[in-house]
Backbone as CSV, one residue per row, in Angstrom:
resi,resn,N_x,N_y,N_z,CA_x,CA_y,CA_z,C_x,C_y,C_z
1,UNK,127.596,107.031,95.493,128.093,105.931,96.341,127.123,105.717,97.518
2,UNK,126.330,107.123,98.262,125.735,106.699,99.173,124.574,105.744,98.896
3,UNK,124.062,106.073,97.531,122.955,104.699,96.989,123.140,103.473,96.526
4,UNK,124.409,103.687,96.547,124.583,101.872,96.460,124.972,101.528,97.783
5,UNK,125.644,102.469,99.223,125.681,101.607,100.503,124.098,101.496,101.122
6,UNK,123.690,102.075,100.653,121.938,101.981,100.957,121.505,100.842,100.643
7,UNK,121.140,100.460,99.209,121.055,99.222,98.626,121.256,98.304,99.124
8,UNK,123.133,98.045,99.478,123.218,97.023,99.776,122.636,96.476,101.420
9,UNK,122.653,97.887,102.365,122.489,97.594,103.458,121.084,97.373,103.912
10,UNK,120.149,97.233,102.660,118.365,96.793,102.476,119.106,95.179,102.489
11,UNK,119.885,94.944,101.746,119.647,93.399,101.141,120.475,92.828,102.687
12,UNK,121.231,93.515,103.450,121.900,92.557,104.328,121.282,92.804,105.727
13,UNK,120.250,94.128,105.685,119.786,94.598,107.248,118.067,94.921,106.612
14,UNK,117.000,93.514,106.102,115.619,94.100,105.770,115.180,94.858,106.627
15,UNK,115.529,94.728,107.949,114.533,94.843,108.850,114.494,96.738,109.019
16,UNK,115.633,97.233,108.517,116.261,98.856,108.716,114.649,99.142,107.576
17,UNK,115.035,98.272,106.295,114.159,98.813,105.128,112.299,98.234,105.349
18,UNK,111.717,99.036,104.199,110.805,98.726,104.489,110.451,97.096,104.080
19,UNK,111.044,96.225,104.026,110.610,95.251,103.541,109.830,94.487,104.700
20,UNK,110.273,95.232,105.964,109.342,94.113,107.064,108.054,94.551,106.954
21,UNK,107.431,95.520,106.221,106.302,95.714,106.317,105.499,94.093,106.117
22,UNK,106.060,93.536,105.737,104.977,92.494,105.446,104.803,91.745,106.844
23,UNK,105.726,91.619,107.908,105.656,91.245,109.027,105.171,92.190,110.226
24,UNK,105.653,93.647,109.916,104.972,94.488,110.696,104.686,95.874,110.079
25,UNK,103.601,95.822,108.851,102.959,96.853,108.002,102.955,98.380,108.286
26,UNK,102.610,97.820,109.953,102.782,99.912,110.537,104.159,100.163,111.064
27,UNK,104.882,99.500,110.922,106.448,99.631,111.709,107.165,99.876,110.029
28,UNK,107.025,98.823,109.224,107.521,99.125,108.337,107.381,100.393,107.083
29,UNK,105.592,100.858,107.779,105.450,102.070,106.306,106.319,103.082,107.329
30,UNK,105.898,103.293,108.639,107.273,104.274,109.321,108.474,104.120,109.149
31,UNK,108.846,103.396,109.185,110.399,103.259,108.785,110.467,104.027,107.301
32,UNK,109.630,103.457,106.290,109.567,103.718,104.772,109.401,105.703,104.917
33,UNK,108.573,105.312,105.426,108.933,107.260,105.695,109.568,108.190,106.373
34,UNK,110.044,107.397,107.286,111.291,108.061,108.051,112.282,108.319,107.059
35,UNK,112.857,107.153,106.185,113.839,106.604,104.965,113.630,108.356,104.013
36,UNK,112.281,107.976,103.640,112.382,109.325,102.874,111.939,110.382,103.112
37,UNK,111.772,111.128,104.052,111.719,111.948,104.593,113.381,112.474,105.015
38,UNK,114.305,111.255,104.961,115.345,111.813,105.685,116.229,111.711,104.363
C-alpha cells in the first residue's frame, strides 16, 4: 500500500518527485536520492 500512496502522491505533488528535474536538474537528482536512499 505504501507504493501505491507514493505513486499517487508523484502524480498529484511532481515537485516532491524527481520529475522537476527537468526544471531544476540538481534539486531534482537530490530529491531522487534522498527518495531512495530513504
Amino acid at each position: 500500500m505504501a507504493a501505491r500512496r507514493s505513486s499517487e502522491k508523484v502524480k498529484t505533488a511532481p515537485s516532491t518527485s524527481g520529475e522537476t528535474s527537468a526544471d531544476f536538474p540538481s534539486k531534482g537528482i537530490k530529491r531522487k536520492q534522498s527518495g531512495l536512499r530513504k
